[in-house]
N, C-alpha and C positions, 0 to 999 in steps of 0.2 A: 433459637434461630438455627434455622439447618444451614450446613457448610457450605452449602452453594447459592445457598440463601446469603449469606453473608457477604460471598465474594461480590454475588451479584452487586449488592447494595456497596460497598467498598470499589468495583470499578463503577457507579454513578457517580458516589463522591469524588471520585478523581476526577471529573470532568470541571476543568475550571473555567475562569476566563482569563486567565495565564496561561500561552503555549506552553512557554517556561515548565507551568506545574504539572500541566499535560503529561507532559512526556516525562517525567522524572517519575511522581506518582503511577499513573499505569503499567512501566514501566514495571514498577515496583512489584505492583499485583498482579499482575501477568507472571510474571519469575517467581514469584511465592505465592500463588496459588493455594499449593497444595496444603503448605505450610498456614496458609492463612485460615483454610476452610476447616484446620484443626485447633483455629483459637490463637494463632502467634501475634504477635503484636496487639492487643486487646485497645492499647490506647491509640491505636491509629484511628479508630472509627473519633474519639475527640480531637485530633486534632487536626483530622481534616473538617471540623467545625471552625475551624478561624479563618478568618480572612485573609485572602489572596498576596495582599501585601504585606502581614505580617508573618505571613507562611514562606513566603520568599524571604523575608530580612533572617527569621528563621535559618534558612536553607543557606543562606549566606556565608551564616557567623551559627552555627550549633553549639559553639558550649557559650553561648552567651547566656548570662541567666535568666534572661525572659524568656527563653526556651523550654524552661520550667522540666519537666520528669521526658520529654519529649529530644532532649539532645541527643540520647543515643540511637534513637528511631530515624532522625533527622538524617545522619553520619552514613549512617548502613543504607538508607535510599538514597544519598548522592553520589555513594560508592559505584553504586550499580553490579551488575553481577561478581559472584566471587566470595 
């Protein structure tokens, strides 16, 4: 998949039906762009396969364990820049 190819696809997926994940997600990929189109975070494309509401209990509570290999991806996008 090419770099921009990816990004592309990665901000659709952030398009939720939670403002909430809206803007925390995009947020995300907008400011790691570059970083992204070079492969960073490989498991963000799965886990923005879950659902909405468990993606926010997620974002809620990150080292909970149903958060699975995805807690510290979680942390670094509610952080936001920095």
């Amino acid at each position: 998949m090419a770099a921009t190819e990816r990004v592309r696809k990665l901000k659709w997926l952030c398009r939720r039906g939670m403002k909430e994940l809206d803007i925390l997600l995009e947020r995300f990929v907008i400011e790691n762009e570059v970083l992204l189109a070079q492969g960073a975070w490989p498991e963000l494309e799965s886990m923005l396969e879950t659902e909405d509401d468990i993606l926010w209990d997620w974002f809620q509570n990150p080292d909970a364990p149903s958060t699975g290999p995805y807690g510290d991806l979680l942390k670094k996008i509610s952080r936001g820049p920095g």
